[in-house]
Every structure is written in C-alpha cells, then in structure tokens.
C-alpha positions as a printed NumPy array, in Angstrom:
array([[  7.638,  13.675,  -8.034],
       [  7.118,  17.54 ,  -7.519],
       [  7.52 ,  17.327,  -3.856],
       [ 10.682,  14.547,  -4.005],
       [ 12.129,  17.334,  -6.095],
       [ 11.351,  20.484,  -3.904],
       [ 12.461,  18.953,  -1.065],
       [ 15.315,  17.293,  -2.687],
       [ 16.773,  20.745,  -3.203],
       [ 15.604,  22.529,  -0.558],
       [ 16.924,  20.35 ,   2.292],
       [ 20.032,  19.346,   0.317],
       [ 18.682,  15.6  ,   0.091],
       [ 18.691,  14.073,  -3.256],
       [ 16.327,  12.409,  -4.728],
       [ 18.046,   9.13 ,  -4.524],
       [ 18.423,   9.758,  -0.548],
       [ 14.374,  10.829,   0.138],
       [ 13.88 ,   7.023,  -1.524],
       [ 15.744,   5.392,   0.332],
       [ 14.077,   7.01 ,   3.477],
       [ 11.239,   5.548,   1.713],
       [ 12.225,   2.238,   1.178],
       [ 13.545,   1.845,   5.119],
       [ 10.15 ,   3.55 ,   6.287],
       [  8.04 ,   1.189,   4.388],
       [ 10.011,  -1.626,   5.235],
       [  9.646,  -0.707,   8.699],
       [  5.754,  -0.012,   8.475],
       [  5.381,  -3.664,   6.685],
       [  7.297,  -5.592,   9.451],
       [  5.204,  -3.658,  12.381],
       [  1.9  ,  -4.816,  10.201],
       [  3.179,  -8.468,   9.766],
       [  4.03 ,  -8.705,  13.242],
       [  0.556,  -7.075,  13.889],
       [ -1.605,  -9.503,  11.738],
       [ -3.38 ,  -6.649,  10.322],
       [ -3.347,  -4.839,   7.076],
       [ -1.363,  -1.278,   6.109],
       [ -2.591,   2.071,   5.196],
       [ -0.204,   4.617,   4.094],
       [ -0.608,   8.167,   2.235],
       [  2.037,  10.957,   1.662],
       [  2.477,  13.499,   4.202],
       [  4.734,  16.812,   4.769],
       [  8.262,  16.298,   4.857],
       [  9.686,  16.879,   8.223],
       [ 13.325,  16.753,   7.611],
       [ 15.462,  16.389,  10.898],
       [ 19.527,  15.306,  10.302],
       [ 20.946,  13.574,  13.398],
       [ 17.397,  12.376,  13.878],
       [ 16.819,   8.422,  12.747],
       [ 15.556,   8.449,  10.22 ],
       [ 16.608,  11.65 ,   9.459],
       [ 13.423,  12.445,   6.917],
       [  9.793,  11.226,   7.721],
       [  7.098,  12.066,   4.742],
       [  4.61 ,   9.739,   5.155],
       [  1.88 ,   8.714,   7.716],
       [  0.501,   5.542,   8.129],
       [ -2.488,   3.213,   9.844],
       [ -2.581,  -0.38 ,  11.206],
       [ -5.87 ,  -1.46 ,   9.819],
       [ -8.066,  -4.998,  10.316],
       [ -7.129,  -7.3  ,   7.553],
       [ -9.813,  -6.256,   5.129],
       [-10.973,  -2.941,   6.27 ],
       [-11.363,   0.106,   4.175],
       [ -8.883,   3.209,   4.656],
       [-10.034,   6.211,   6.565],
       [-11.81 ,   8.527,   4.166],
       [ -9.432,  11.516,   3.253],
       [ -6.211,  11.917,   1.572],
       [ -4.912,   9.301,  -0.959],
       [ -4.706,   6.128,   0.665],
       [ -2.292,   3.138,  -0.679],
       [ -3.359,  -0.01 ,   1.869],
       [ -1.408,  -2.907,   1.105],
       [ -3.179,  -6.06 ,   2.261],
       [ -0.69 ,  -8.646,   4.107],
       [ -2.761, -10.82 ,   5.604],
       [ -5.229, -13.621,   3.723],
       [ -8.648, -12.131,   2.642],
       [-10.003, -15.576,   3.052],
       [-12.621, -14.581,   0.476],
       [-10.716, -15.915,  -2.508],
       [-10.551, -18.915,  -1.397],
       [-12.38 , -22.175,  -0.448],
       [-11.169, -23.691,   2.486],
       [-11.454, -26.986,   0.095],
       [ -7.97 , -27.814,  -1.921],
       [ -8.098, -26.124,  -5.005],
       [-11.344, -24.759,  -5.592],
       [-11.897, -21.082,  -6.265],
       [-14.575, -19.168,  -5.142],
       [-15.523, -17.98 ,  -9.127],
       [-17.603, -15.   ,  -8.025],
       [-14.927, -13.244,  -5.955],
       [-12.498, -14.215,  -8.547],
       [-14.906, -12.096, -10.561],
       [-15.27 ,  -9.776,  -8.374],
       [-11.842,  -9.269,  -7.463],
       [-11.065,  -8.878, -11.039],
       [-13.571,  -5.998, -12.111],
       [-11.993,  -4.295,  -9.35 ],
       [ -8.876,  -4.196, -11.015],
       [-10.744,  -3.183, -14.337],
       [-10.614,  -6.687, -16.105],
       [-14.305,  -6.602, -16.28 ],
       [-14.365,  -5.949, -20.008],
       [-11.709,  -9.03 , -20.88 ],
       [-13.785, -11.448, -18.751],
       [-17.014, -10.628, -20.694],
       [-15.623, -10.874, -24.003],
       [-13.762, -14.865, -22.676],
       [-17.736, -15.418, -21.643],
       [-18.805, -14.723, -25.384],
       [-15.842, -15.671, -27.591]])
C-alpha cells in the first residue's frame, strides 16, 4: 500500500484510479491466459505512469506459464492457475484422488485440521 500511496500523490493519481488500472490490467492479463490455455504469473513492478498513453499507468509485469509450472525464481510471484490441474481429479465421476486432496490441502496450511479429523 506504500507504493499505491507514493505514487498516488506523486503522479496526481488516486488511489482509487491506480486500482482500477489494476483491475483492467489483470483483467486483460487473465483473458490473454484463457485464450492461451496456460496459467498466469504476475508480481509488482515500477510504476511507469504515461497520461494519453492506454492504459495510462502500467505497475506490474507478468508471465504466460504451462498450466502447472512453477514461477520464475525472483521477486514475489502471485500465479493464478486457470486451467485444470488434472491432479485433483479422477477421470472417473466423482471420485477424488484423497492424497492430492491431502496434499493440496497442507499446502494451504490445513495440515494440522486434517490430522486432528484423522484422530477425533
């Protein structure tokens, strides 16, 4: 939020005007990746503010990656993952692979609640 607010009075953009440069970027970046079939990677960069330009403020970088693969090592990643892991998933009807489910949700840090449902 430091940097929304030093640019946000610096370049005489508000706050409310650097996220919705946000909003229409990522929008943008998630259509190109759909379209694509592959996965997104995106991490904050310097603001390069540029009026008459469209869009007029650019701040963040991004990456097309493989569905699945892992971000380039470096700054602060976010990847959002669009397309279907297939890993979840059985390809029968309604059975769940249990030990990616697992898996999936250590990840996230419900490791703890899923051994304490195993002994209570």
């Amino acid at each position: 939020m430091d940097q929304i607010s030093k640019i946000a009075n610096a370049g005489a953009l508000s706050a409310r005007d650097i996220l919705d440069a946000f909003d229409v970027w990522l929008s943008e970046r998630v259509g190109e990746a759909r379209a694509a079939g592959t996965d997104l990677a995106f991490h904050d960069s310097e603001f390069d503010i540029s009026p008459g330009r469209e869009p007029p403020l650019v701040g963040w970088r991004h990456m097309l990656l493989a569905p699945g693969a892992s971000p380039p090592p470096g700054p602060d990643w976010t990847v959002y993952r669009l397309q279907d892991q297939g890993s979840a998933t059985n390809s029968a009807k309604g059975s769940v692979d249990q030990d990616g489910l697992r898996l999936a949700l250590e990840a996230l840090g419900y490791g703890a609640y899923l051994s304490s449902a195993q002994t209570g």
